[in-house]
C-alpha positions in Angstrom: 41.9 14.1 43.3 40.9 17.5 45.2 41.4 17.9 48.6 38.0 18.8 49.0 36.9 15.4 48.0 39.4 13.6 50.0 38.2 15.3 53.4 34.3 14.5 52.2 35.6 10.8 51.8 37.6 10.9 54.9 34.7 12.5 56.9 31.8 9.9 54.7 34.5 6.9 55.9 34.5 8.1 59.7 30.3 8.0 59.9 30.3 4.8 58.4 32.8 3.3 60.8 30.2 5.2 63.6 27.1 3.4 62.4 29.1 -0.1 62.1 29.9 0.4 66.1 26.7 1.5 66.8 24.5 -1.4 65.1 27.3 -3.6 66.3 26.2 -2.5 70.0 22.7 -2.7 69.1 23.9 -6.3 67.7 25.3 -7.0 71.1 22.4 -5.9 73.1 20.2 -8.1 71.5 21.9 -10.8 72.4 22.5 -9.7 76.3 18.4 -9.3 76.1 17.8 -11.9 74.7 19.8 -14.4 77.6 18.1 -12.2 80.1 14.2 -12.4 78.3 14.0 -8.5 79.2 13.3 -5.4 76.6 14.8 -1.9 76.0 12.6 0.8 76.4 13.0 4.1 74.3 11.4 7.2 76.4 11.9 9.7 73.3 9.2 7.6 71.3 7.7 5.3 74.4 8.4 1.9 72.6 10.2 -0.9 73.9 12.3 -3.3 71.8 12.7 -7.0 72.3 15.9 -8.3 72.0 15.1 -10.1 68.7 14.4 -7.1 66.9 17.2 -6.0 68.6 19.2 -8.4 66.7 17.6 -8.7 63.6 17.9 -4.5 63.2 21.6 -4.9 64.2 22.6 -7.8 61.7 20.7 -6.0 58.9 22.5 -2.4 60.1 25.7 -4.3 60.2 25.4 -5.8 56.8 24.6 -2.2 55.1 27.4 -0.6 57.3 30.2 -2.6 56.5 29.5 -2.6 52.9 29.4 0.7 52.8 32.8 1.1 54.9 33.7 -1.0 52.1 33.0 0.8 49.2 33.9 4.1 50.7 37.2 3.0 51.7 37.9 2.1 48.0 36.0 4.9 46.3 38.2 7.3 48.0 41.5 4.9 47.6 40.6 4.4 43.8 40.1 8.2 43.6 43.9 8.8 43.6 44.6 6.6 41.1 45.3 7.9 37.8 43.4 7.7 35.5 40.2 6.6 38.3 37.8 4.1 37.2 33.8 5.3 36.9 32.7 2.3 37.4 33.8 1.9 41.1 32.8 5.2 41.9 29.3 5.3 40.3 29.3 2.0 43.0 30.4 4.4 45.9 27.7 6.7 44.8 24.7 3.8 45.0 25.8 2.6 48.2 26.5 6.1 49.7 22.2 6.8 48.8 21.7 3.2 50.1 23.4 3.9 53.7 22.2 7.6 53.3 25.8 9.1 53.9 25.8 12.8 52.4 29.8 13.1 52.4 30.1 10.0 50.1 27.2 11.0 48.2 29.2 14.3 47.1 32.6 13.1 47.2 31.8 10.6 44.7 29.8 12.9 42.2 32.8 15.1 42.4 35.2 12.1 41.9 33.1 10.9 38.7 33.6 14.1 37.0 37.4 13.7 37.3 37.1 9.8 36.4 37.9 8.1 33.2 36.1 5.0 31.6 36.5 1.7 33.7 37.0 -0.2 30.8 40.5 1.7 29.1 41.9 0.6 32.6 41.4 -2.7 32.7 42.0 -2.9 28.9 45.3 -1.3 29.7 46.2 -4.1 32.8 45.1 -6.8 30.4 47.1 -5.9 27.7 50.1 -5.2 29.9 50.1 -7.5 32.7 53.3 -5.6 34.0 50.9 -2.5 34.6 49.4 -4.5 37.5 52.7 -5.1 39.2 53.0 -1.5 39.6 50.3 -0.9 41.3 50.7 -0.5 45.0 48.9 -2.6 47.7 45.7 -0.7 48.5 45.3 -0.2 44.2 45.9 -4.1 44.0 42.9 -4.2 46.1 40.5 -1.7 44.6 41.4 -3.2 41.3 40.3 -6.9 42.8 37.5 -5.8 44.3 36.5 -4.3 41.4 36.7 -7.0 39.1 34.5 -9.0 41.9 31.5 -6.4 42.0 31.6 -5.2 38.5 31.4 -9.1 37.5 28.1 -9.5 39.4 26.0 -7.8 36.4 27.6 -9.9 33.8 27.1 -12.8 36.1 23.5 -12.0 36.3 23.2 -11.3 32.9 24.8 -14.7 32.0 22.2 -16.4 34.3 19.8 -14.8 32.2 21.4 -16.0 28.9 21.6 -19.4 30.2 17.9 -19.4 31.1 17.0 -17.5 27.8 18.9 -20.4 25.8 17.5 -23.4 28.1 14.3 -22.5 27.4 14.9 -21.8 23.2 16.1 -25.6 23.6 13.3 -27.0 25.2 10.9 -25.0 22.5 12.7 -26.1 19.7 13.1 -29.7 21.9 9.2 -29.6 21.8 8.9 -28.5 18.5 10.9 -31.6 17.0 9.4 -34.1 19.3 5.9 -33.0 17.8 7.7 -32.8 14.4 9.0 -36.3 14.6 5.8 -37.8 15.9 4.1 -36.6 12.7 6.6 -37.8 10.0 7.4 -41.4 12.3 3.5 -42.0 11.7 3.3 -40.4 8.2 6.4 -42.8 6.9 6.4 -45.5 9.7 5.2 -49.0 8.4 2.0 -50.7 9.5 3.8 -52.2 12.7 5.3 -48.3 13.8 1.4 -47.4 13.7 0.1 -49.8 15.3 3.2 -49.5 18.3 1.5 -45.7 18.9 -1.3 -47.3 20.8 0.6 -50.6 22.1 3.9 -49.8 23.3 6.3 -52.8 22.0 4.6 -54.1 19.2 6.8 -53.0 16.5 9.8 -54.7 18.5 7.8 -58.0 19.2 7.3 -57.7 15.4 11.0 -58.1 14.2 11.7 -60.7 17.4 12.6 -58.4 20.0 10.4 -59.8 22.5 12.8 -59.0 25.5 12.5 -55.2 24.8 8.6 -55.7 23.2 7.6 -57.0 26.3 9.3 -54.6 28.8 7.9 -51.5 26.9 4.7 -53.2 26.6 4.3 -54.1 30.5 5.5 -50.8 31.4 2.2 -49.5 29.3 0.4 -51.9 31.4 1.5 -51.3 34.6 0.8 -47.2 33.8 -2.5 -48.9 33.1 -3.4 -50.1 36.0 -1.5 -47.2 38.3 -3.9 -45.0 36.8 -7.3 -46.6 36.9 -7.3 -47.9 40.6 -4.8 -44.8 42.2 -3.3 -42.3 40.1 -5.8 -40.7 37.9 -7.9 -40.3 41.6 -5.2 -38.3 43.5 -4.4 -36.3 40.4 -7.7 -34.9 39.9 -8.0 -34.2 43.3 -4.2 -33.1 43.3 -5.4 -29.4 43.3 -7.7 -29.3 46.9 -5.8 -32.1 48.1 -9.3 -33.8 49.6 -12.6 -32.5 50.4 -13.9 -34.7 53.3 -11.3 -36.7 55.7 -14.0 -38.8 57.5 -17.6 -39.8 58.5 -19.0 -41.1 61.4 -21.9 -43.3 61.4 -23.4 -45.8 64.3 -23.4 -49.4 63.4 -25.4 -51.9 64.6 -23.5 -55.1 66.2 -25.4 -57.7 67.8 -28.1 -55.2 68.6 -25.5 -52.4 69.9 -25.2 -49.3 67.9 -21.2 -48.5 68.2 -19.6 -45.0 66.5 -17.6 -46.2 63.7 -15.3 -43.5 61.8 -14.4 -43.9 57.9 -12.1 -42.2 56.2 -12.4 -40.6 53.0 -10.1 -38.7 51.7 -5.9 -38.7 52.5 -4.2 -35.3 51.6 -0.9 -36.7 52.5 -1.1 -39.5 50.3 -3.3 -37.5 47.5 -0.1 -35.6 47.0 2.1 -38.3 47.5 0.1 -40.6 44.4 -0.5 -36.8 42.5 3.5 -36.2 42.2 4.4 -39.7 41.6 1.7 -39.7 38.8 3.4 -36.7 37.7 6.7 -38.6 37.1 5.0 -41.7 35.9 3.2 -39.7 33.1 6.7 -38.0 32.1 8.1 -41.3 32.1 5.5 -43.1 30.2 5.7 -40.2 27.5 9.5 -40.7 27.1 8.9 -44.3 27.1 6.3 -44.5 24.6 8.6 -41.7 22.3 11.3 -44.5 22.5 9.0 -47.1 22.0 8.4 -45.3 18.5 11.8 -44.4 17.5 13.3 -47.8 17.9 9.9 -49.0 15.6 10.9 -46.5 13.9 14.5 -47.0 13.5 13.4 -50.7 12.3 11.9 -49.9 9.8 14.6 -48.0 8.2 16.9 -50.8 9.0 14.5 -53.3 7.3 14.4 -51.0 4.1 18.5 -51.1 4.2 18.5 -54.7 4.5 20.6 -54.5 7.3 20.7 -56.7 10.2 18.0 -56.1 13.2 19.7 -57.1 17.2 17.5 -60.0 18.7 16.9 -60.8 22.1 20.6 -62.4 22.8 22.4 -59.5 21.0 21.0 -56.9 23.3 21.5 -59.4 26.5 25.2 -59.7 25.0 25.6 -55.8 24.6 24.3 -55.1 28.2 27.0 -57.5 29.7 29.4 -55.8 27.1 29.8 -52.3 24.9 26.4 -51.3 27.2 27.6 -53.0 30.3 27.5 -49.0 31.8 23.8 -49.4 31.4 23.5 -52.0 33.3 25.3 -50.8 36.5 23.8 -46.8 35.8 20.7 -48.3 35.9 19.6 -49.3 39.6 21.6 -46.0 40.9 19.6 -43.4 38.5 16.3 -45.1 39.8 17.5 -45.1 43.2 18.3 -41.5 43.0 14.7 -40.8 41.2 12.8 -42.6 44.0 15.0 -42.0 47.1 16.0 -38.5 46.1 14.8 -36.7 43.7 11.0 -37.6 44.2 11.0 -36.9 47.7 12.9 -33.6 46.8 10.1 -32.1 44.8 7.2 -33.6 46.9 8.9 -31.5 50.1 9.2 -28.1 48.0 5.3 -28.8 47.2 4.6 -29.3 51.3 5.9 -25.7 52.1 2.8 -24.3 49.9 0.5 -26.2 52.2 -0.9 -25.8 55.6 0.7 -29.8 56.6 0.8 -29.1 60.9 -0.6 -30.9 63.5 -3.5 -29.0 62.9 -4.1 -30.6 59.3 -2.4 -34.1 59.9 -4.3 -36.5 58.1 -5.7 -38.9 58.2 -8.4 -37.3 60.6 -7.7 -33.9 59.3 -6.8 -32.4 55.8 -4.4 -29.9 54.7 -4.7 -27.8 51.8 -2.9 -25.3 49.6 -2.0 -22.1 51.0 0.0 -20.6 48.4 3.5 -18.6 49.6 2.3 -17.9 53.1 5.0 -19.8 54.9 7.6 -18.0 53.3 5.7 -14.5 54.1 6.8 -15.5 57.4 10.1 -14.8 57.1 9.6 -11.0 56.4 6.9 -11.1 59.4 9.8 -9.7 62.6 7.1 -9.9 65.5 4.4 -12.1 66.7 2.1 -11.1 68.7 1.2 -14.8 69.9 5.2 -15.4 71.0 8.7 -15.6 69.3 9.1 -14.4 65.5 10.1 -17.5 62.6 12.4 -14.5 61.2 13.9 -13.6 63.9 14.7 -17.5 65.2 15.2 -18.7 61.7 18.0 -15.8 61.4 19.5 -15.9 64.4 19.9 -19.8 64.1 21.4 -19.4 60.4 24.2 -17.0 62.2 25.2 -19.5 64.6 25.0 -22.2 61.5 27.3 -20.3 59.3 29.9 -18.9 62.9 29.6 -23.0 63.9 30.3 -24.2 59.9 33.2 -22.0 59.9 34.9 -22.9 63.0 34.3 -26.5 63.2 35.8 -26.7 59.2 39.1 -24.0 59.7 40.0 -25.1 63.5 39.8 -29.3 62.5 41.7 -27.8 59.1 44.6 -26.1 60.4 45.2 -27.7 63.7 44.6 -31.2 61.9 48.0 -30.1 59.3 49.6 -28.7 62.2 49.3 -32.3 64.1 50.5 -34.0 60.4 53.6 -31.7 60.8 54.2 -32.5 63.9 54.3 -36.1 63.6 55.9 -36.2 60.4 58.6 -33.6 61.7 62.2 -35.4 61.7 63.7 -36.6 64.8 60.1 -37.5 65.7 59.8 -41.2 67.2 56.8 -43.7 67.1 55.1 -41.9 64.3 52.6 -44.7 63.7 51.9 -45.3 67.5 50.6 -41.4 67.2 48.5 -41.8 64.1 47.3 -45.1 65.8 45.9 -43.3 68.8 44.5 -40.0 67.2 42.5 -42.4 64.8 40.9 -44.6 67.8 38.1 -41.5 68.2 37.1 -41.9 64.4 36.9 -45.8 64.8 34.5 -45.4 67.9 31.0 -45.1 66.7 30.2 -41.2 67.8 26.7 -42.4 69.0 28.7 -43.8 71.7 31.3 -41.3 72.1 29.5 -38.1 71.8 26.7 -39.6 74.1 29.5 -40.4 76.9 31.3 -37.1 76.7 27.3 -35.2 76.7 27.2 -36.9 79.8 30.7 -36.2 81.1 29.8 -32.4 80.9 26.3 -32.0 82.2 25.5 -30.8 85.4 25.9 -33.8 87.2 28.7 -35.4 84.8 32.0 -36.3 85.8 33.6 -32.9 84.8 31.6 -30.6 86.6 31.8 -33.2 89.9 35.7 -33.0 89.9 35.1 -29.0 89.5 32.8 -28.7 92.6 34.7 -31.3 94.8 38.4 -29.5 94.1 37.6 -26.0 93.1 33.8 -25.1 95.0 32.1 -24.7 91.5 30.7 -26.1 88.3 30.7 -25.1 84.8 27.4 -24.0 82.6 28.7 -26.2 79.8 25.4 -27.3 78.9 23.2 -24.5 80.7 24.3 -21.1 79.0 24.6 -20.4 75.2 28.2 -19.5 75.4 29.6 -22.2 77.3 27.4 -24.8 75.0 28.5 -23.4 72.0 31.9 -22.5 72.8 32.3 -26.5 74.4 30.5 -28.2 70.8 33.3 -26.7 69.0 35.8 -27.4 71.2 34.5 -30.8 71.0 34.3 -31.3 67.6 38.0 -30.3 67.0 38.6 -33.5 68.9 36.7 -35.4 66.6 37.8 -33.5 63.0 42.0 -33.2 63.7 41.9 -37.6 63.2 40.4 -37.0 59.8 42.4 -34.3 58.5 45.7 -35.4 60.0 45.3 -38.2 57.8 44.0 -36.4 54.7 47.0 -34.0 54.8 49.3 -36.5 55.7 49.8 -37.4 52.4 49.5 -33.8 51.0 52.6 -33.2 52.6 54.3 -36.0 51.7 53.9 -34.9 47.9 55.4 -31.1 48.7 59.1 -31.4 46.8 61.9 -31.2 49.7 64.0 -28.8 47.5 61.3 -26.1 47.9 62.1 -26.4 51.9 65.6 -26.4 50.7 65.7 -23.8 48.9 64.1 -21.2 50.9 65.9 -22.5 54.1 69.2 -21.6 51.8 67.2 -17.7 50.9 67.0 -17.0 54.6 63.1 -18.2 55.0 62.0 -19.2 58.5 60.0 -22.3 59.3 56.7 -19.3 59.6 57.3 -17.9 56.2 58.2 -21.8 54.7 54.9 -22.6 56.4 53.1 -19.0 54.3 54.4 -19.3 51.2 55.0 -23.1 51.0 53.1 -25.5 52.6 49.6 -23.2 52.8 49.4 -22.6 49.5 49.8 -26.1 48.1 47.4 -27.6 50.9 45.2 -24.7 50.0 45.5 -25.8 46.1 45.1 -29.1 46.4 42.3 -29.5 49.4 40.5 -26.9 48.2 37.2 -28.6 46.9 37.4 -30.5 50.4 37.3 -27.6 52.4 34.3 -27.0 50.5 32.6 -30.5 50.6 33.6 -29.7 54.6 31.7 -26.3 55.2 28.5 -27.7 53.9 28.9 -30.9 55.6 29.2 -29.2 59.0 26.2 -26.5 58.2 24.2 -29.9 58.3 26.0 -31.6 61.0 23.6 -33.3 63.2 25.5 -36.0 65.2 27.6 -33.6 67.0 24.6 -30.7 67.7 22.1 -33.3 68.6 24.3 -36.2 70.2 26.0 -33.4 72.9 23.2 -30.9 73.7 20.6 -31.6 71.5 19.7 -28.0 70.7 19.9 -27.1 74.7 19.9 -24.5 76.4 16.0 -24.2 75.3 14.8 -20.8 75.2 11.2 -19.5 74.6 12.3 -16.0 72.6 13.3 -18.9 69.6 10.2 -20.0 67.4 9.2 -23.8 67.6 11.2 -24.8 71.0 14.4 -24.1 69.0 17.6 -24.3 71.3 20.5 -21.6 70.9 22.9 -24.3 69.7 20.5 -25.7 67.6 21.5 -25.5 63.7 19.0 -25.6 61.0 19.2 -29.2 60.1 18.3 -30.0 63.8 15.7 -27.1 64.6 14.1 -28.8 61.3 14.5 -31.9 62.7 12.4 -30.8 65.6 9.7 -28.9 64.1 9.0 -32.1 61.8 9.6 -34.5 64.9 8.3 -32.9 68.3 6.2 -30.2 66.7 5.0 -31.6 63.5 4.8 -28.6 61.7 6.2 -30.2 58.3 4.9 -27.0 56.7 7.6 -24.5 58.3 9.8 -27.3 58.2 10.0 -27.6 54.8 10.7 -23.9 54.1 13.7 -24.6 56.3 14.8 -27.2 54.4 14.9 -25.1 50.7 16.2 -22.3 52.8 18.8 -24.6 53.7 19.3 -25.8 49.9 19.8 -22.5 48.4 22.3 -20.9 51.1 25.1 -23.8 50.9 24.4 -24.0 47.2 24.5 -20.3 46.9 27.6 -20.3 48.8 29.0 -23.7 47.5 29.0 -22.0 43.5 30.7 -19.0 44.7 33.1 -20.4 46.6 33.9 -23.6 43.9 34.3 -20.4 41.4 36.7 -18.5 43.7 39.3 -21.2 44.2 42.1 -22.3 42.4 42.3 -25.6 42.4 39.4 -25.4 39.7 40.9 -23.2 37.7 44.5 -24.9 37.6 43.4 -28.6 37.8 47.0 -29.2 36.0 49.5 -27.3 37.9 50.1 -25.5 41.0 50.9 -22.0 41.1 
């Protein structure tokens, strides 16, 4: 690489490192203002910022900035690498025009004129895995991160494959199941016709009442569902009710009293409209089966071979189809419990459902993708921004999901190692007491210790009577949150002391041998040892564990309950308030199930947009069979 380019990298990785700083302060700002409910105020252009902006400018600014500081640092480390890779520096040169930093800009042009194809490198590592191990540290890392970004356009691509090929199935899926419905009728005998219009006959027909009669009173109920309830609230599915009441005076014994009647329901129009929705896709699968078995009779019939009656089929459901059975009552508890209530919220956050339009008295109605044009709205002129709360709250979600999962995770193995060290006495006695805060309900506990560390609470009574002063535990935002963590790690170690108890027990002793014999101390046994194999093996836990805690509501709601409250958050929303419980209290004390449910997809596609990435990254996935 030229020396001129190096200095223009150099000079491009210095300015980046500036603006990271700078939007870091105006990070920090925003957060001072935001405590204090004061503004900044630019003379140069006479505008004065609130400290949301504040903050929403500076996470954004940070974002941009470090991934630029990113890509410059390894733009100008894979520049000296022979031969350099294109690929990483055409990705220098996007993100040098996206953070608008001249020097990169140029140093990277000039770099991709002296670069060679992407792809004879890694075709070179691959071939020669050796190659790889001669690398030196920073080019291990370029050549890592690399593989990570360049990946993203194939992942992308496979997404779209995998979309492309879903959809071919379900056309062709179509296609047959028109297909088959033709040439069932076409060749089907008399009793396979006549099954088309009542669902069991051709089963009844060859003495399979049990199933003729089930397929035949699901028709009936469908029936029924639709004529009193279901075909009304799916016609009026699509203005979700016109009129919610009249009032009229009726006459009783010769007094005219105001008598309100309602009309229509938009709550439970949508309600009857979805679950008609899934009771017409049933019913069309049910009557297809209904068909096919005739169907399959038939052929049977023609074979002369012998046709299940009703005790063979109650035999085989206790037996070979015993799986059946016990799938059964889960897959329709997930369908009602789960999935239906799933789809029905993802409908509510196209509607205007508030305390505004709360039926029965009032109607809600459609509103299209409004809700979610809230999120890119940063001010309001009536009082706090969504955005602004909804982002600041998902910062403190993800900060509290990753200190309440790594601080219970290492501190809980560090406890397992303590009491399982040798020479240590009354192991069980230890085990016993650590696990008497999991066996206490933490409705009890977590209430108590709230209470311990108000204002008033034991803690802060001791502090005034021997030291003069109390403790903002629950009153300031850093205290709170700083104390709910600390909190929770005496809650969590219980659980993973006894989850890594066993890990440990598993690691083979002549590995600690071994290394003890090579010079290793109890640190470096502890790197290159123990970590890894807890890491292998707990891996999808620590996983399961993230998510878990960015929906923890016990310990949020149980200890502060959201507090401190602060007006510069949208919908009352408290600054240790996480997204499960601000959603929580926008459906409960606010009502506004609208916004609410725009939290809660929010909600569904960050932890699964972090739970794939992060089940793809880890090893214990990719080696379920051995540990490396």
């Amino acid at each position: 690489m030229k020396k001129s380019t190096t200095i223009l990298y150099k000079i491009g990785f210095i300015l980046d490192l500036v603006g990271v700083l700078v939007f870091l302060a105006l990070l920090i700002t925003g957060i001072v203002l935001n405590n204090s409910g004061s503004e900044l105020y630019f003379p140069v252009t006479n505008t004065a910022f609130d400290g949301n902006t504040l903050v929403t400018s500076g996470i954004i600014g940070l974002v941009v900035g470090l991934i630029a500081l990113l890509f410059t640092h390894v733009g100008m480390t894979n520049a000296r690498m022979r031969p350099a890779w294109k690929r990483v520096q055409v990705s220098a040169l996007v993100v040098s025009i996206l953070s608008g930093n001249i020097f990169v800009l140029i140093a990277s042009i000039l770099a991709i004129l002296d670069a060679k194809n992407y792809e004879e490198k890694i075709h070179i590592v691959y071939k020669d895995p050796l190659t790889y191990l001669d690398f030196y540290k920073k080019e291990r890392f370029v050549f890592k991160v690399t593989q990570f970004f360049v990946a993203i356009p194939g992942f992308f691509k496979k997404i779209g494959i995998a979309i492309g090929r879903f959809f071919k199935k379900l056309g062709i899926g179509l296609l047959n199941f028109f297909k088959n419905i033709g040439v069932m009728f076409v060749k089907g005998s008399w009793k396979t016709k006549v099954s088309y219009f009542v669902m069991g006959f051709g089963n009844m027909a060859r003495r399979q009442f049990l199933r003729g009669l089930l397929f035949l009173a699901f028709e009936a109920v469908f029936i029924i569902y639709m004529i009193f309830m279901g075909a009304s609230s799916f016609s009026r599915l699509t203005t979700l009710g016109e009129l919610a009441t009249v009032q009229y005076l009726q006459t009783v014994g010769g007094i005219q009293t105001p008598v309100v009647k309602y009309i229509d329901n938009s709550f439970n129009i949508l309600l009857f409209g979805v679950l008609t929705i899934f009771f017409v896709v049933g019913l069309l699968y049910t009557w297809y089966l209904n068909i096919q078995q005739s169907y399959t009779l038939d052929l049977l019939q023609k074979a002369e071979k012998k046709i299940m009656h009703d005790k063979d089929d109650i035999h085989a459901l206790v037996d070979q189809d015993f799986y059946k059975t016990l799938l059964s009552l889960p897959l329709i508890g997930i369908l009602v419990f789960t999935i239906l209530p799933i789809f029905f919220m993802v409908l509510v956050a196209f509607t205007n459902y508030d305390k505004n339009h709360f039926p029965p008295t009032n109607l809600f109605s459609w509103v299209g993708g409004s809700n979610f044009q809230q999120l890119f709205v940063w001010s309001n002129s009536g009082g706090a921004s969504f955005s602004a709360t909804f982002g600041q709250i998902l910062l403190w979600t993800l900060i509290w999901a990753f200190f309440a999962t790594f601080t219970n995770y290492f501190l809980g193995m560090m406890v397992a190692m303590l009491i399982n060290k040798k020479g240590i006495k009354l192991k069980k006695l230890w085990r016993t007491i650590l696990v008497f805060s999991i066996a206490i309900p933490q409705f009890i506990s977590l209430l108590y210790v709230s209470k311990m560390f108000s204002s008033g609470g034991l803690v802060n009574i001791f502090m005034r009577d021997t030291f003069g002063m109390t403790l903002p535990f629950w009153t300031d935002a850093t205290w709170a949150r700083i104390t709910v963590i600390i909190i929770n790690i005496w809650i969590g170690i219980p659980y993973l002391m006894l989850i890594t108890t066993g890990i440990l027990m598993n690691i083979p002793a002549d590995l600690y041998e071994s290394s003890k014999i090579d010079g290793a101390s109890p640190f470096q046994q502890y790197m290159k040892i123990t970590l890894p194999y807890m890491l292998f093996v707990t891996g999808p836990y620590l996983l399961t564990s993230f998510t878990g805690n960015m929906n923890n509501f016990n310990v949020i709601f149980l200890l502060t309950g959201g507090a401190p409250k602060t007006g510069a958050y949208y919908g009352s929303a408290g600054k240790t308030d996480l997204l499960i419980t601000w959603l929580y209290s926008l459906t409960v004390d606010q009502t506004n199930y609208k916004l609410a449910a725009v939290i809660g997809i929010l909600i569904f596609v960050v932890v699964a947009a972090l739970s794939l990435i992060v089940y793809n990254l880890i090893p214990s996935t990719k080696n379920e069979e051995d540990f490396a």
